[in-house]
C-alpha positions as a Python dict, from the first residue, in 0.01 Angstrom:
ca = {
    (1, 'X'): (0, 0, 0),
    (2, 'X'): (277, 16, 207),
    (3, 'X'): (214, -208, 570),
    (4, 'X'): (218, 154, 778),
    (5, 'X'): (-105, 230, 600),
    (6, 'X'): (-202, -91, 620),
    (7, 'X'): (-226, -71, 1008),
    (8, 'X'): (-389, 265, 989),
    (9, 'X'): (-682, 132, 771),
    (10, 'X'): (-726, -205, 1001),
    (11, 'X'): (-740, 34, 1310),
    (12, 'X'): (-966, 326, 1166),
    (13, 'X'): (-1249, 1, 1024),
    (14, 'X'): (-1210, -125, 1403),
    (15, 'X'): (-1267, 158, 1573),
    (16, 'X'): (-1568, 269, 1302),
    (17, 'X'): (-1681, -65, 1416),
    (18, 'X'): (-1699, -3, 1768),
    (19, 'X'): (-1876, 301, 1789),
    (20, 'X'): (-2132, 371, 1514),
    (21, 'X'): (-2384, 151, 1411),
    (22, 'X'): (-2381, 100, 1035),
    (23, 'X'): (-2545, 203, 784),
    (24, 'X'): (-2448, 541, 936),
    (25, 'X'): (-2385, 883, 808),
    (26, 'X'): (-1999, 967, 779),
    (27, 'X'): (-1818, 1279, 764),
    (28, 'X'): (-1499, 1257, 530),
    (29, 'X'): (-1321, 1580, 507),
    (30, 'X'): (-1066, 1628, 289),
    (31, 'X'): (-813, 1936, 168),
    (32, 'X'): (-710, 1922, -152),
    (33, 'X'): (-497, 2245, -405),
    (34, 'X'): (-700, 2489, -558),
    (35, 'X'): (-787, 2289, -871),
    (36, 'X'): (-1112, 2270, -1043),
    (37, 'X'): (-1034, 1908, -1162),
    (38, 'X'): (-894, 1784, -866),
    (39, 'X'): (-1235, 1924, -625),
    (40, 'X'): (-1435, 1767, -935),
    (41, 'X'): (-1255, 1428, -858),
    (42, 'X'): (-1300, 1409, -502),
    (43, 'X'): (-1677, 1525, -585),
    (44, 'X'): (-1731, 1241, -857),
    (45, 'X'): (-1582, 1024, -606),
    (46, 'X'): (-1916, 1035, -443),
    (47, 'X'): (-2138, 1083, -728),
    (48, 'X'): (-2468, 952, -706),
    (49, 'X'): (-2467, 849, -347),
    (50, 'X'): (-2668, 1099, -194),
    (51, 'X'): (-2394, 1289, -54),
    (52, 'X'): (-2383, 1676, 15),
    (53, 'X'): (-2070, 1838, -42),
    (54, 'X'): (-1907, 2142, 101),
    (55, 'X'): (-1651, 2371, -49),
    (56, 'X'): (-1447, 2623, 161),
    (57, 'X'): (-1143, 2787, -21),
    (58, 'X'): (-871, 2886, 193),
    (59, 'X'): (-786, 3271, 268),
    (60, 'X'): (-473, 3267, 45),
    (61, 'X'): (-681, 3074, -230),
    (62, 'X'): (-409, 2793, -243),
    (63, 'X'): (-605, 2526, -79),
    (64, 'X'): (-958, 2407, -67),
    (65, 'X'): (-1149, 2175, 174),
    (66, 'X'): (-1375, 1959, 65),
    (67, 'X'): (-1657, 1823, 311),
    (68, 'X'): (-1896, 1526, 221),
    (69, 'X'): (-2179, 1417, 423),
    (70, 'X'): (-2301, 1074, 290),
    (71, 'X'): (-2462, 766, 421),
    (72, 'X'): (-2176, 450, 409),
    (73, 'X'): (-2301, 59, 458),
    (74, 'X'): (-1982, -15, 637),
    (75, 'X'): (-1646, 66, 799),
    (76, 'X'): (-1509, -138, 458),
    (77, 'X'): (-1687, 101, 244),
    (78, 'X'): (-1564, 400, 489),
    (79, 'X'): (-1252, 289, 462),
    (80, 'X'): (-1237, 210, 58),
    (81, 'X'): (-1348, 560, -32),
    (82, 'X'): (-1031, 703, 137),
    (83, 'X'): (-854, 430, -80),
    (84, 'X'): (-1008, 579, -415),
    (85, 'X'): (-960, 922, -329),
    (86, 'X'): (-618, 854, -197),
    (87, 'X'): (-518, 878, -557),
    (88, 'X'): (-575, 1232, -610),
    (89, 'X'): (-239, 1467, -624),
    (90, 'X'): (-225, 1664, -348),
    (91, 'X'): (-493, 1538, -145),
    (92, 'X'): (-497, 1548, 249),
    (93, 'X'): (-757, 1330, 451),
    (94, 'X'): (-832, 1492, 815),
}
């Protein structure tokens, strides 16, 4: 990971750590190309935590975004779920 993101990550965990209390319930949203096995990675991502997931396909049909609701322990576990899903072609964090 290059030092850029890095900083980003230190900066989103601080801030998650000054205003929520933890365990909370976090928000990730996430757009990702029209691909079955790419929306089926994000979703295994957070498979069997509880989470409930919304799909939205974009007007053209080229995109879709993702939305998971799910309960996180900590900004670290916030923060190492973008990590994992980072991973996935294509795939933009909001």
């Amino acid at each position: 990971m290059d030092k850029r993101t890095e900083e980003f990550y230190e900066r989103l965990k601080e801030e998650l750590r000054t205003t929520s209390e933890w365990p909370t319930l976090y928000l990730y949203k996430f757009i990702v190309p029209t691909d079955a096995t790419k929306i089926l990675a994000v979703e295994d991502a957070f498979n069997n935590m509880g989470a409930v997931i919304h799909t939205t396909q974009s007007r053209t049909g080229k995109f879709t975004s993702v939305s998971v609701n799910v309960s996180m322990l900590s900004p670290e576990h916030v923060v190492a779920k973008y990590q994992e899903v980072s991973t996935i072609e294509g795939i933009i964090s909001l």
